[in-house]
C-alpha positions in Angstrom: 68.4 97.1 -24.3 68.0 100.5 -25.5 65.5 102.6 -26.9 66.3 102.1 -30.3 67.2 98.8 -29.9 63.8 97.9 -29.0 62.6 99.6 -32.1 65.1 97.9 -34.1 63.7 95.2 -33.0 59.9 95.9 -33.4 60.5 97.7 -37.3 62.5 93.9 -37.9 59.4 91.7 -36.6 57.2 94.1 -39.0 59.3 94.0 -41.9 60.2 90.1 -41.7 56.4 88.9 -41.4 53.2 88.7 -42.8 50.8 87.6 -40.3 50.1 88.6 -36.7 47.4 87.5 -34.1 45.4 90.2 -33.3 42.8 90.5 -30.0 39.7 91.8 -29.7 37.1 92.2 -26.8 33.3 91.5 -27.4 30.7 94.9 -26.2 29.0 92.6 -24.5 28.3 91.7 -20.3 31.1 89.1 -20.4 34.1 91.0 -22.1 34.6 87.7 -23.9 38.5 88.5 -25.5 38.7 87.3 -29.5 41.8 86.8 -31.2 42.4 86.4 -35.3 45.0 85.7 -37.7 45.3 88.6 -40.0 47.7 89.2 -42.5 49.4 93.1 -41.5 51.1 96.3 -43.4 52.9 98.9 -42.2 53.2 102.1 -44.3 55.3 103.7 -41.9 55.4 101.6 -38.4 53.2 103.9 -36.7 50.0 102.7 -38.0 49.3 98.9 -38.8 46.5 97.8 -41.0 45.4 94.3 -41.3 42.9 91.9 -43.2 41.0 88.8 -42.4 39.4 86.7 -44.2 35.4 87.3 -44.7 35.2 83.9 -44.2 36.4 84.1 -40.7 33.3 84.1 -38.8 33.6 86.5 -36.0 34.7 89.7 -37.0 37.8 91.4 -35.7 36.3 94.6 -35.2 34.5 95.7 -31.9 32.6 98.3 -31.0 35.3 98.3 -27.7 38.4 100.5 -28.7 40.5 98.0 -26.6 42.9 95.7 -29.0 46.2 94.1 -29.0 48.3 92.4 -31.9 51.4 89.8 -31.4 53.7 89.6 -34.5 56.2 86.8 -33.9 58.7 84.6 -36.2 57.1 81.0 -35.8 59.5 79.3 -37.9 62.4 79.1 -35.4 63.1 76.7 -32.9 61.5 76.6 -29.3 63.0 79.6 -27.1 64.7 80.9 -30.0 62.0 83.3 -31.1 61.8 87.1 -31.2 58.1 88.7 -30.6 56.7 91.9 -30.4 53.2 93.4 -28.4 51.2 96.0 -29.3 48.5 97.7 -28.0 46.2 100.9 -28.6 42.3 101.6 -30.0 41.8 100.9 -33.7 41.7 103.7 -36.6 38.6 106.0 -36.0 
């Protein structure tokens, strides 16, 4: 796969869903990891934004810059599915 096949690919995921599952880790001695459901944008597939609900009850912000997000089509079949990881520090 090429390049700009794989973001083909990614810029398709984005465009086709709504939600992702994004991961925190706690600033704490442990490192505990925290992942949410948030619902994502992408103005321009550079930067993603997402919301939670306030409701949530653990915040998906650290103090950590370390975060990852999975955006995934769940409503195909077993093995059938397409999925893309991303990874970097959140907006400063």
């Amino acid at each position: 796969m090429t390049e700009a096949d794989l973001d083909a690919h990614a810029r398709g995921l984005k465009d086709a869903n709504l939600y992702a599952v994004l991961g925190t880790a706690a600033d704490d001695d442990d490192g505990i990891p925290w992942t949410s459901p948030v619902y994502f944008a992408t103005a321009d597939y550079a930067e993603v934004f997402w919301v939670s609900s306030p409701d949530g009850g653990t915040p998906v912000t650290s103090p950590r810059p370390e975060l990852s997000m999975v955006i995934f089509d769940s409503t195909v079949p077993t093995y059938q599915g397409r999925v893309v990881y991303l990874s970097g520090p959140p907006p400063s």
